[in-house]
C-alpha angles and dihedrals in degrees: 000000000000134000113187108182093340114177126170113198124182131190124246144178089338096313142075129261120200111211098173121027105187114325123174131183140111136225117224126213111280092011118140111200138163125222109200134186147153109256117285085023090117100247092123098040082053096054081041081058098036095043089053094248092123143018133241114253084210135350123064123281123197131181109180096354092299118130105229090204081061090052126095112216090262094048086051095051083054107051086044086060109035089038118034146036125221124206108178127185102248094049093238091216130156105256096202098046131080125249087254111054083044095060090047095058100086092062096055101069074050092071082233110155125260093245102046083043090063096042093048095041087054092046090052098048089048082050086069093036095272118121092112089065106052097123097033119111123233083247088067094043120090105229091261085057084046111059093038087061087057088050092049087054086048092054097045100080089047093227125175102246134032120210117210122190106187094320094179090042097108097029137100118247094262091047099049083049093058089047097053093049090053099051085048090063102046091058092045100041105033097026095236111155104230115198109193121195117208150171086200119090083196088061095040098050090065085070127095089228136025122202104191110207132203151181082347096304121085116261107202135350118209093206099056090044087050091048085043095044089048091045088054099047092050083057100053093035085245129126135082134273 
């Protein structure tokens, strides 16, 4: 993914908020990053953006390489499912479906046959410890249960990236913990680049690189100070090995 000069503006009230102002970074293959920020800072207007969700009122916007100015709505829906996993906060699940027919969903606006959609939505729940759970409902899920099951959704459809927004808000201490673990692993072991967005400096800290946003602009970038930090040592003949 790369944003070069990305703003969202809405209108509001008769007015217009501005909710980016220019933000620019990209996000590798395999990469796990946080992007953190106070509320109304514009993190999760940014993984709306990212995750193909919006669009940028200005800027450019590219996911795998692909302009969204240059997609139609249905190229867009496409790239959102055949590319990228969503983990929301709220876990955005069907109540009245089993784990294991919400998992599957994302493989039916695939065209994926009933069959191959089963088989791949259990392989995916065992895949966060869960299945023991395939024709329980999320109401009789405890919120750990819960968002591992969205995760589990995210992960069906094997996409490159996986969008977190606030994924341990509404979780116990034990239960973040177990998320967060999950979503490690699935970074180091099957290489999907996981991009978490928080409020929580705990959360953020985890990842291998932080991207502080404010007041609709990023702060700081640990990447590019590293990157800085290591040019200027290699000027001054500083740094460490």
């Amino acid at each position: 993914m790369e944003a070069v000069d990305v703003t969202r503006s809405y209108s509001f009230g008769g007015g217009e908020v501005q909710a980016l102002r220019g933000v620019s970074f990209t996000v590798a293959d395999g990469e796990y990053a946080a992007i953190v920020g106070p509320s109304g800072s514009g993190k999760s207007t940014l993984m709306h953006l990212l995750g193909c969700l919006d669009r940028p009122t200005s800027g450019t916007l590219r996911v795998g390489g692909r302009d969204l100015r240059e997609l139609s709505d249905a190229e867009l829906a496409e790239l959102r499912n055949r590319q990228i996993g969503f983990v929301f906060q709220a876990f955005q699940l069907l109540p009245r479906s089993s784990a294991l027919d919400n998992v599957a969903l994302p493989l039916l606006y695939r065209g994926v046959k009933a069959a191959e959609r089963r088989e791949r939505a259990a392989e995916s729940l065992r895949a966060v410890n869960l299945g023991h759970r395939l024709t329980h409902r999320p109401t009789q899920m405890s919120g750990g249960e819960q968002q591992r099951v969205a995760i589990a959704r995210a992960l069906v459809g094997e996409p490159r990236i996986l969008l977190a927004d606030e994924p341990t808000g509404n979780l116990d201490t034990r239960n973040g913990a177990e998320v967060m673990r999950i979503l490690e692993d699935l970074n180091t072991e099957r290489g999907v680049a996981v991009v978490l967005v928080t409020h929580d400096d705990e959360v953020a800290a985890r990842a291998r690189r932080q991207v502080r946003v404010r007041d609709g602009l990023v702060e700081t970038d640990s990447a590019t100070d590293s990157a800085t930090d290591s040019t200027s040592g290699a000027r001054t003949g500083g740094g460490t090995a």
